[in-house]
N, C-alpha and C positions, 0 to 999 in steps of 0.2 A: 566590429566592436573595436573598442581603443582600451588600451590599459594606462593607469595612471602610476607614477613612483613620486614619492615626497623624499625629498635631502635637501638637512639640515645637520648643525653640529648639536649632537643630544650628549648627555651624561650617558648612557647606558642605553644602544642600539639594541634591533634584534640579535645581534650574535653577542651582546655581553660586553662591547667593547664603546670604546669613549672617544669622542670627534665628531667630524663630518663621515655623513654615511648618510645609506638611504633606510630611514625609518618607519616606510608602510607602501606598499607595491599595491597590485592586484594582482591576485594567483593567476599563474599559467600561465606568466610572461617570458615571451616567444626566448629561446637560448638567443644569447649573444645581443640582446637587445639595453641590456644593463650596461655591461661592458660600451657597448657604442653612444651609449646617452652620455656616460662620464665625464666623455672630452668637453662639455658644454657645460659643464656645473662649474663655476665661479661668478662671482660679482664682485667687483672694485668699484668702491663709493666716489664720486668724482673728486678730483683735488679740493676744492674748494667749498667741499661739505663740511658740515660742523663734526668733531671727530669724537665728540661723546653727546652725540643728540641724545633728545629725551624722546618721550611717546610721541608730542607733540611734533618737533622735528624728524623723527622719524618717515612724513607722511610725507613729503617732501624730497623727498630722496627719488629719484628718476625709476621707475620699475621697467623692466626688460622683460619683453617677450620674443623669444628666438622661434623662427621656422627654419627646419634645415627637414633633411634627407638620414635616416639610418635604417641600413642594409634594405632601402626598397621603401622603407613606411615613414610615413612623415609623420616628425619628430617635432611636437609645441612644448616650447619650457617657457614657464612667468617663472621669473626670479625676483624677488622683494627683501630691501635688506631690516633687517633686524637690529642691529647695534649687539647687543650684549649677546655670548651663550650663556650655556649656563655656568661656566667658571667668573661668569662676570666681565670675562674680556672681549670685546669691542672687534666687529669682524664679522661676525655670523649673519648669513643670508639664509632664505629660505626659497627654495626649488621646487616647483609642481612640474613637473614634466611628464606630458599627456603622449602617446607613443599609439598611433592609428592604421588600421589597413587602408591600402592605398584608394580602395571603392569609398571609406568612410568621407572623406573631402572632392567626393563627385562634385562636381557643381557648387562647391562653394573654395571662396576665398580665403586662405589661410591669415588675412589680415582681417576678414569679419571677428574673428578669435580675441579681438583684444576686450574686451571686455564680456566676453563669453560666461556663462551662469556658471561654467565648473569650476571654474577658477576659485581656490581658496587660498585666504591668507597667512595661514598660519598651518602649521602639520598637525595632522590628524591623530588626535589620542591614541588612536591603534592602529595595529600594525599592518589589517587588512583594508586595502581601499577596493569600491566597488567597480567594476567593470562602467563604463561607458557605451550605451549601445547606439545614445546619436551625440553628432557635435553640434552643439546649438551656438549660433553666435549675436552675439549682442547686440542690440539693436542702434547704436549710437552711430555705426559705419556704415550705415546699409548706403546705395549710391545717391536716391534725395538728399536725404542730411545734409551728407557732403557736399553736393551741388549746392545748396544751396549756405554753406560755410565758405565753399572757395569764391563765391560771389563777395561775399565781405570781408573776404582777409585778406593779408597782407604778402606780399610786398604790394607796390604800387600794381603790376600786372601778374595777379596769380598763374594767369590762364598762360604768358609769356614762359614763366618759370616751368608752368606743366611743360611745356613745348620742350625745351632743355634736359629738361629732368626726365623723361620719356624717352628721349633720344640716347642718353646716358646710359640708361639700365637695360634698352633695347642691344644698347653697345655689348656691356658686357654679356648678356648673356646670349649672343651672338657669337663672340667668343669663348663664351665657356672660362673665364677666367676673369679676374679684377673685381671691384666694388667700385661702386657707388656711395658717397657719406655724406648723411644731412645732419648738418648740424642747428641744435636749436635749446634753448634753456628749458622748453618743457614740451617732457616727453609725449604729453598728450598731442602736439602738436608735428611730430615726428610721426605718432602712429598715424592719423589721419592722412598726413601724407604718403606715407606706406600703403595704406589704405586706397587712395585715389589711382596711384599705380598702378598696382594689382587689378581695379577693375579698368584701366586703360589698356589692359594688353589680354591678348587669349584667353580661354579659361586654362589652357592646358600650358602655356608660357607663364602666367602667373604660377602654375603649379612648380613652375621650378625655379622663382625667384624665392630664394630663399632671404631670410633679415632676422634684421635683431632689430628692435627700438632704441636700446642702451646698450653702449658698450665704452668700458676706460682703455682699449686697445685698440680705435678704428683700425691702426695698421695692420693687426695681426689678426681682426677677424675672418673668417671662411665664408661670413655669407657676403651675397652681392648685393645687397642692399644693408645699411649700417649706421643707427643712429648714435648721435655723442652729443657732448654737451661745447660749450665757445671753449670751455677753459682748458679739456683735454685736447680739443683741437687746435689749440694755440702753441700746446707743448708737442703733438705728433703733427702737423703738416711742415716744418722744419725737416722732418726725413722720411715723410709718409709716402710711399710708392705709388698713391692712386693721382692719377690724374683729373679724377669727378670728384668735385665735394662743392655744395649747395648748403652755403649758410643760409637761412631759412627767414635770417633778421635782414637781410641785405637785399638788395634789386635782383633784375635780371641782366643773366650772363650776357656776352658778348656774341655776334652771330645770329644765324636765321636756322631756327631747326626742320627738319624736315617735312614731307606734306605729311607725313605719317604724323606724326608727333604734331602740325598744325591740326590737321585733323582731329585727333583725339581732344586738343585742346575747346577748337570749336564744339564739339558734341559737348563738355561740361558744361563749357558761357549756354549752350542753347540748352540744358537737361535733354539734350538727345540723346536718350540713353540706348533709343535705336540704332542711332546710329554705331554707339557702341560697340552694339553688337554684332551689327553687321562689318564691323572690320575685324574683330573676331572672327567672325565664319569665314571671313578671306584670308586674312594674314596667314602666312604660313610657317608648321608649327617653330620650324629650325632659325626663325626671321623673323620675330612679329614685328619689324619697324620696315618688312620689305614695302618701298615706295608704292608697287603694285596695288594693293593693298588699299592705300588709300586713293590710289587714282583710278583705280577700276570702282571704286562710290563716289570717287567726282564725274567720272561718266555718266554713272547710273541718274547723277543726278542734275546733268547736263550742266556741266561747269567747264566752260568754256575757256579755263587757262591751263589744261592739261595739256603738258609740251610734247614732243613727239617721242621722247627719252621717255618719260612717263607711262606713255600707251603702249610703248613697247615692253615696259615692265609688267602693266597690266596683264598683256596679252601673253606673258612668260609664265603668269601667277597662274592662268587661265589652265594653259598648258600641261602644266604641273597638279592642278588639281583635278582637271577632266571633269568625272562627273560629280564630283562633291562640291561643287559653287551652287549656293545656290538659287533654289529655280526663281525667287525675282530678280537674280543678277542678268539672266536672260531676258526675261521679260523688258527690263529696263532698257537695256542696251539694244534691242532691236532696233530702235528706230534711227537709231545713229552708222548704223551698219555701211551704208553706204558713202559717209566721212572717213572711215578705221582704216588703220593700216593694214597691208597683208594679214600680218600676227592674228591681231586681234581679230580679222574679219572670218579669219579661220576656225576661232573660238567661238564664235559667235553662228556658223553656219548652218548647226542644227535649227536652231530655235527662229534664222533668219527665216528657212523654207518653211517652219510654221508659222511662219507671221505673213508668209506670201510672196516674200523675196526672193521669188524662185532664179530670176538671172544672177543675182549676189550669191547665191548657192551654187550657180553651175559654174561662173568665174571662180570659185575658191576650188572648185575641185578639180579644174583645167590645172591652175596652180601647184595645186598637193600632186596632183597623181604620177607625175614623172619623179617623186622626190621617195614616195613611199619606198620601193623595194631596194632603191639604193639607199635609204636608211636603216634595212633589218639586214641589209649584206656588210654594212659596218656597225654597228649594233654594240657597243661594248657593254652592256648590263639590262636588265631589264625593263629599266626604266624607258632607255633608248627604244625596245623591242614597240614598250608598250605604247611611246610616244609616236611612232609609226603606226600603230594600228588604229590610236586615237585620229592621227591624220586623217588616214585611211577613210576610217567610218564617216568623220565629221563633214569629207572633201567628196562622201557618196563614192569614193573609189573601190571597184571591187577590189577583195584579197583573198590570195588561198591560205585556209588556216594550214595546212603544209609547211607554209615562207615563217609564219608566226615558230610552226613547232620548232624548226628547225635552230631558228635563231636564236631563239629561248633556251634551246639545250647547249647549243654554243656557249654563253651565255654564264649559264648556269655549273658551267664544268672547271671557269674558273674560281666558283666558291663562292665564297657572302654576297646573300642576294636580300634585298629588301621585297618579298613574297606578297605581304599586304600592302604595301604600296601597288606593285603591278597589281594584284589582281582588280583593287580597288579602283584602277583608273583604267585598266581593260575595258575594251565594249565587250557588251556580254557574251555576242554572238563570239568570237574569239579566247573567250575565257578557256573553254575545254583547249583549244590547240595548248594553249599559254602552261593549261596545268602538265596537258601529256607532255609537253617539250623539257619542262621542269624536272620534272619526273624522270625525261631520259636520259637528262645533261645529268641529273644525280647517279643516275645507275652505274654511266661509263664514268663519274668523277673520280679522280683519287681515293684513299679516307681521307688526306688530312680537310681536302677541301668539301667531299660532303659531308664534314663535321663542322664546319664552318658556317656553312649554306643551312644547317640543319638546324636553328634554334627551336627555341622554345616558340615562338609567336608562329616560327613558319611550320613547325612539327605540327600547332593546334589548328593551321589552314590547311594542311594537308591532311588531315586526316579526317575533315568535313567534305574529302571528296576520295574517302577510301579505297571505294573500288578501281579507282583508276591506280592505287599502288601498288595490285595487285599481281600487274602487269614487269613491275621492278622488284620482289621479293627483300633481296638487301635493304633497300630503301624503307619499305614499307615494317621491317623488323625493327630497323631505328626510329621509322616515325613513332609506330605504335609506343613503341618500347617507353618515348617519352614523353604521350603522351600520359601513358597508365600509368608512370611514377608520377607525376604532377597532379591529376588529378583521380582522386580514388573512385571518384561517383562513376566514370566511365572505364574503371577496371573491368569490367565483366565482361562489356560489348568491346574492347580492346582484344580482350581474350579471346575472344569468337573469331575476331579478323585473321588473330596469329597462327589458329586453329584452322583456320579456311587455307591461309596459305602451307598448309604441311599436308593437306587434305583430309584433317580431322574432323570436318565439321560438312551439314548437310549442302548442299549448293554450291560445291566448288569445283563441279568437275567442270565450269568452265572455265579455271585456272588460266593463264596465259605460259604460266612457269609456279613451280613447287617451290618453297622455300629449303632446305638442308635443315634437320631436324634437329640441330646444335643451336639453329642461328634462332630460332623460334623458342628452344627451352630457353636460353641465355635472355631473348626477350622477356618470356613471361617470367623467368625469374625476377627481370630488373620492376619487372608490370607488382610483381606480391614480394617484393623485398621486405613491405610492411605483412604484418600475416590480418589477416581477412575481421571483420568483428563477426560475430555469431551469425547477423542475420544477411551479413555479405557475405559468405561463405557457405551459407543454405540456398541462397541464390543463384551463385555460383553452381553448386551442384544440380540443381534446376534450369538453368539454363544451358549444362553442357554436358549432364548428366554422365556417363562412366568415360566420357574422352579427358574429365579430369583426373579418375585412377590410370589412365593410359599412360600419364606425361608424368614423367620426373619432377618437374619441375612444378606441378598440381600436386599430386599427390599427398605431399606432406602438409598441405594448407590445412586441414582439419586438426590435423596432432598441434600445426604452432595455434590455431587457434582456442584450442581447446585447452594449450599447456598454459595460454598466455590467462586465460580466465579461472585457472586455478589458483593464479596469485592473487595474496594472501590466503593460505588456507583452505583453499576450495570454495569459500562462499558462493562462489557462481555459477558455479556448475549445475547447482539445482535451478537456473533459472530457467522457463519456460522452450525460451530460443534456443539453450542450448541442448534441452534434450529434445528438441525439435530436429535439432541439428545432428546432434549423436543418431537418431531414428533413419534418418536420411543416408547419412553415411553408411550405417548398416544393413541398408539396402542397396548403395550402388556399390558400393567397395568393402563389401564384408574380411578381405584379406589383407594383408599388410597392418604396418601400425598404425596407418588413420582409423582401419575397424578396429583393430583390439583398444586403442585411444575412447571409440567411442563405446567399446561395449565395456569398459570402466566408468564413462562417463553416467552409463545408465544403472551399472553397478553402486555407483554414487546415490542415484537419486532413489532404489529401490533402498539403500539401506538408511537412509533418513527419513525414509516416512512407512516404509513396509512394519511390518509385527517383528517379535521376538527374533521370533525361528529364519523366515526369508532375512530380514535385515542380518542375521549372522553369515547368510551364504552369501551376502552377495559383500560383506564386511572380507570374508574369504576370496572372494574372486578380484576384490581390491588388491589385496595383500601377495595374490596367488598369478596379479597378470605379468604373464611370460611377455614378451616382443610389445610392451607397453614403453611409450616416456615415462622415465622414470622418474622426472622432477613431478609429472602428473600424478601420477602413481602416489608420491610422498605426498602431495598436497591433499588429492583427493580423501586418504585416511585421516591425515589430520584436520580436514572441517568434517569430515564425519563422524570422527571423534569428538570435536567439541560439541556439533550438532547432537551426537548423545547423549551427551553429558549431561545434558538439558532436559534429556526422561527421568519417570519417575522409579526411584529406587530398585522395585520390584522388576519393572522392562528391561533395567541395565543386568540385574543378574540374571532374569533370563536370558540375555543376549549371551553373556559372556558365558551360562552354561552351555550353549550351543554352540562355542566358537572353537575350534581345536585349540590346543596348548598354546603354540605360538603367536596365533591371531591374538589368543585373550591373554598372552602376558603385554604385548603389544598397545593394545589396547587400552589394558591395566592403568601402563605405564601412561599414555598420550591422558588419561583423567588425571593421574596423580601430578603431572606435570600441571594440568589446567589450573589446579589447587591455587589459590593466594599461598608465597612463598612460606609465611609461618606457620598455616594448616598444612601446609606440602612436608614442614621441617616438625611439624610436631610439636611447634614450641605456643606457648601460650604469652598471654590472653589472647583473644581471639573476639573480633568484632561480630554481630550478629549473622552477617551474610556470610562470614568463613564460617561461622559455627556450622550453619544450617549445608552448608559445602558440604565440611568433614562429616557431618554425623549422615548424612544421606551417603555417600562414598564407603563410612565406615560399614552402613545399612545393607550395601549393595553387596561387601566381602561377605557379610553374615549370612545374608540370604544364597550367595553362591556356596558358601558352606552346607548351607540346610540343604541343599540340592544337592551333597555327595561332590561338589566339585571344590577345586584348590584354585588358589592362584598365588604362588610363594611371596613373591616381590609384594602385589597389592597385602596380603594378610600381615608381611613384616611392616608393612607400611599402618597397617591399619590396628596393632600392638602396639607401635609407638604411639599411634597419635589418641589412643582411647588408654592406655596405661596411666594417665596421669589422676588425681584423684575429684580436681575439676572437669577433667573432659569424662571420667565417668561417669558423674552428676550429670554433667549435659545427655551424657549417649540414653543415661536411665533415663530421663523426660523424653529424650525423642521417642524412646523405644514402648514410651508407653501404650501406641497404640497397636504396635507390636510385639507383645509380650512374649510370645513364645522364640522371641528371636534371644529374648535374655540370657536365658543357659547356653544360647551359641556363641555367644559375648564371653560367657564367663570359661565355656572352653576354650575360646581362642586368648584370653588374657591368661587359662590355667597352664595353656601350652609354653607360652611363655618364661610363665614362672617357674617350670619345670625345668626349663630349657638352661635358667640362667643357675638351677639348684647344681644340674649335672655336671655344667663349671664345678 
């Protein structure tokens, strides 16, 4: 899903205050994602805009759509300016800014966006905006269109300018640092070219070219791509630090850009938009201008001026990507096997013996096979490991996965390792040595460096091959550990693993080594640092049944779970799940405070729907639980109370004549508080719904009267508020259908008057 925020400057925001501000979100938006969008909210109108446009000029003013990065999710702001707030002074812009999970922009172009349906122009009357569940983008960008716009526009050679301008943006985001600026009088003409870029490079390289369309600070903008207008750019390239800007009205630059960047060129003039793709699927991701890239699809497609620098770069790309090239890059290249160099002939050797090439196969593996084991005895990273065993496989060389483990663990002990890279270009058969040696270089590592080695991406690949952590205990407490915080859905089966290594759990006695019973509670703590929902937590007890009262670190999941569904007021407690949950509990772990937690919880639910008499005992067992939470405790009574509240007159005095003294002053009290404040204070008038309050509450004193019973607080309470000579009127119509409750009325008003004579 995506959440949208709208900023603009209002007269009176949601919090009551006057400026710019953000005037309508969508609930639930992620902490810290407000804060990070901030730094993006401005617009400055170009110099040489009209400085009190009207409606009409208004439309004319360059609008800005930024793509950037906040904390992980990418961040789409349209900015559009406005002229006036509303003090009338001249300045106000307004902000949409669309804020997305990072899976929401799979496969699409953060530049399809410009013309996108969400996009609105003006903020929205209120304060709540709806959620986003797809991003749809406009149909004016899509890559035909364009092809067929860059055929007719301008300058003299578009496809030329692509070449440069390709080569530019591949620049910077190669280094991670600088911009790129097109400058151009209309913006529409910026984005398109924005637009052409983005689908010129990766999918997963345009995802991290970030752009604005407009900006009056080319210098001081963050993204690496950045549009502006001739006039700003006339006053900032005098001290502008970038060394790329592509006036958009002018020719082409000076120089020959590269095959990469000719390439992509060629694919627009032809609408090869195959072609596209297919250097996409090569390039790779840290490099999408590697030469490789394009010269390993000049091969494919037998183009005969690829220079010997070139093939070698092919066959490096090759290397590198192992088995994710793909399968018609082999197909193609077979036939030319027998022209390639070394490099490439090596890459190529699988697919050579399926094609029949069997001597071009045995030559590559003469070649590889004296280089392999002196490449895993000098080995500095995985990469290396795994580039020798690719040799290996490709060159038919046998290898012991022994030389694999060993090296691996080597490897692996000096710390940050890229995990899914090797396993991904691993041959399969080698994959197990690859993971055991992983796995052993972690065991004997440092901490600081199996903290290092340990992210998040390599914690989620190791633990797709668990049992083999079995074997490292430490290891396998940290993977788990981070796995189960990250993801909740595999909290349970996490748990089972941690269980196994402590020898908790069925089918571990063929352990290789026990984990220390510290290092596994400290795990599962970090695994339920969140406490469980209802039906995770009845799961839980089901899947590991009483070896969760066994563990410290277990045991208390039911109480947080339980205490956390108590807030506000208990309402939830009577939900199905949870006394599904409470029952369970009270079968495996009847002791401690997760049971007496749950035998409240069913105390709860008998006294909201049981009769009189049971609802008062188990009102009492509420009130009465010893070694219970006690925030539980409090909540549960008071939605049970308000939950009473809601019987009719006669049930609540029986209730409360069957409650001992303290329950039913308790009680008493938790109604008289429910009161609307001027029925609670006795004062009048009184709107129909308090009437009908007080005179049933008053009902309920009179009826526990006529039963021989008292309740001091409620009866002073219910003297004041029937003492007055309109709430008497009222009490006599209600009581009409209880007449004989009258003279208990008029003793409890005589008491009174008695009370204040003896004064």
């Amino acid at each position: 899903m995506a959440w949208q925020l709208h900023y603009t400057s209002a007269r009176r925001g949601p919090t009551g205050r006057a400026g710019f501000q953000f005037v309508a979100e969508t609930p639930g938006l992620p902490h810290g994602v407000r804060a990070g969008v901030t730094p993006y909210l401005s617009y400055r109108p170009p110099p040489d805009a009209p400085l009190s446009p009207d409606d009409a000029e208004l439309g004319g003013f360059p609008v800005s759509l930024l793509y950037d990065q906040v904390d992980g999710r990418p961040l789409l702001l349209r900015c559009r300016y406005l002229g006036r707030d509303y003090s009338g002074r001249y300045g106000n812009f307004f902000a949409h800014a669309v804020v997305a999970e990072p899976d929401e922009l799979e496969g699409l172009r953060p530049a399809e966006l410009w013309h996108a349906p969400h996009w609105t122009h003006d903020p929205a009357p209120e304060t709540v905006l709806d959620r986003l569940d797809e991003l749809t983008p406009g149909a004016a960008l899509d890559p035909e269109a364009l092809a067929a716009w860059l055929a007719v526009s301008g300058p003299a050679d578009p496809y030329a300018l692509l070449g440069h301008l390709v080569d530019a943006v591949a620049d910077v985001l190669g280094r991670g640092h600088g911009r790129v600026v097109l400058v151009a009088d209309d913006v529409e003409l910026i984005a398109r070219w924005i637009a052409v870029v983005s689908y010129s490079l990766p999918v997963a390289a345009a995802a991290r070219l970030s752009f604005v369309t407009y900006t009056a600070d080319p210098d001081g903008a963050a993204q690496r791509l950045v549009g502006t207008t001739p006039a700003i750019w006339a006053a900032a390239q005098h001290h502008a630090s970038h060394a790329s800007a592509f006036d958009l009205r002018d020719g082409v630059p000076e120089g020959t850009a590269s095959r990469f960047a000719r390439t992509v060129a060629g694919c627009w003039r032809d609408s090869d938009f195959g072609g596209l793709d297919a250097l996409g699927e090569l390039a790779p991701l840290n490099d999408p201008a590697q030469e490789g890239a394009a010269a390993l699809l000049a091969l494919c497609r037998g183009d005969a001026t690829v220079t010997a620098d070139e093939e070698a770069a092919a066959a490096e790309l090759m290397s590198r990507h192992g088995s994710r090239i793909p399968e018609w890059v082999w197909r193609d290249l077979v036939p030319g096997v027998p022209s390639m160099g070394l490099d490439l002939a090596l890459a190529v050797h699988e697919r050579a013996r399926a094609a029949g090439a069997d001597e071009v196969a045995r030559q590559c593996s003469l070649r590889v096979t004296g280089r392999v084991l002196d490449a895993l005895a000098e080995a500095s990273g995985l990469a290396a490991v795994v580039a020798a065993a690719g040799m290996a496989e490709r060159a038919g060389a046998p290898l012991d996965p022994a030389e694999i483990k060993a090296s691996a663990a080597r490897c692996v002990r000096g710390g940050a390792v890229d995990l899914g890279k090797a396993l991904s270009d691993c041959p399969a058969a080698l994959r197990g040595a690859l993971l055991d040696g992983v796995v052993s270089g972690l065991a004997d590592a440092g901490e600081p460096e199996r903290a290092a080695a340990l992210t998040s991406g390599n914690c989620d690949l190791l633990y797709r091959h668990a049992e083999r952590l079995r074997a490292a205990p430490a290891v396998a407490c940290a993977v788990l550990a981070s796995v189960g915080r990250r993801s909740p859905g595999r909290r349970i089966a996490v748990t089972g693993e941690l269980l196994r290594l402590d020898g908790d759990e069925p089918g571990d006695a063929d352990a290789d080594a026990d984990a220390a019973p510290a290092d596994v509670d400290a795990a599962l703590r970090e695994v339920w640092g969140t406490p469980p929902s209802t039906g995770e937590c009845t799961d839980l007890l089901d899947a590991h049944g009483k070896a969760v009262a066994e563990r410290p670190a277990l045991a208390g999941l039911p109480s947080r779970t339980f205490t956390r569904l108590a807030f506000p007021g208990g309402e939830r407690l009577a939900e199905p799940a949870a006394l599904r949950l409470a029952d369970r509990v009270r079968e495996l772990m009847p002791d401690g405070r997760s049971g007496r937690d749950a035998a409240l919880v069913q105390a709860y639910g008998k006294a909201i729907t049981a009769g009189p008499a049971r609802a008062a005992r188990a009102l009492h067992e509420i009130t009465a639980a010893e070694g219970a939470t006690s925030q539980l405790a409090g909540e549960a009574f008071v939605g049970a109370a308000r939950r009473l509240a809601r019987r009719p007159p006669a049930f609540r005095a029986e209730l409360l004549a069957e409650l001992p003294a303290a329950a039913r002053a308790r009680l008493g009290a938790q109604w008289t508080a429910g009161l609307p404040a001027r029925a609670r204070a006795g004062r009048a008038p009184l709107r129909g719904a308090e009437i009908e309050q007080r005179n049933e509450l008053v009902e309920v004193v009179l009826r526990l009267r006529a039963r021989g019973r008292a309740e001091p607080a409620l009866e002073a309470w219910a003297r004041a508020a029937a003492g007055r000579w309109l709430a008497a009127k009222q009490l006599d119509s209600h009581l009409a259908r209880s007449p004989e409750l009258r003279p208990v009325l008029r003793d409890l008003l005589a008491e009174d008057a008695s009370v204040r004579r003896g004064r």
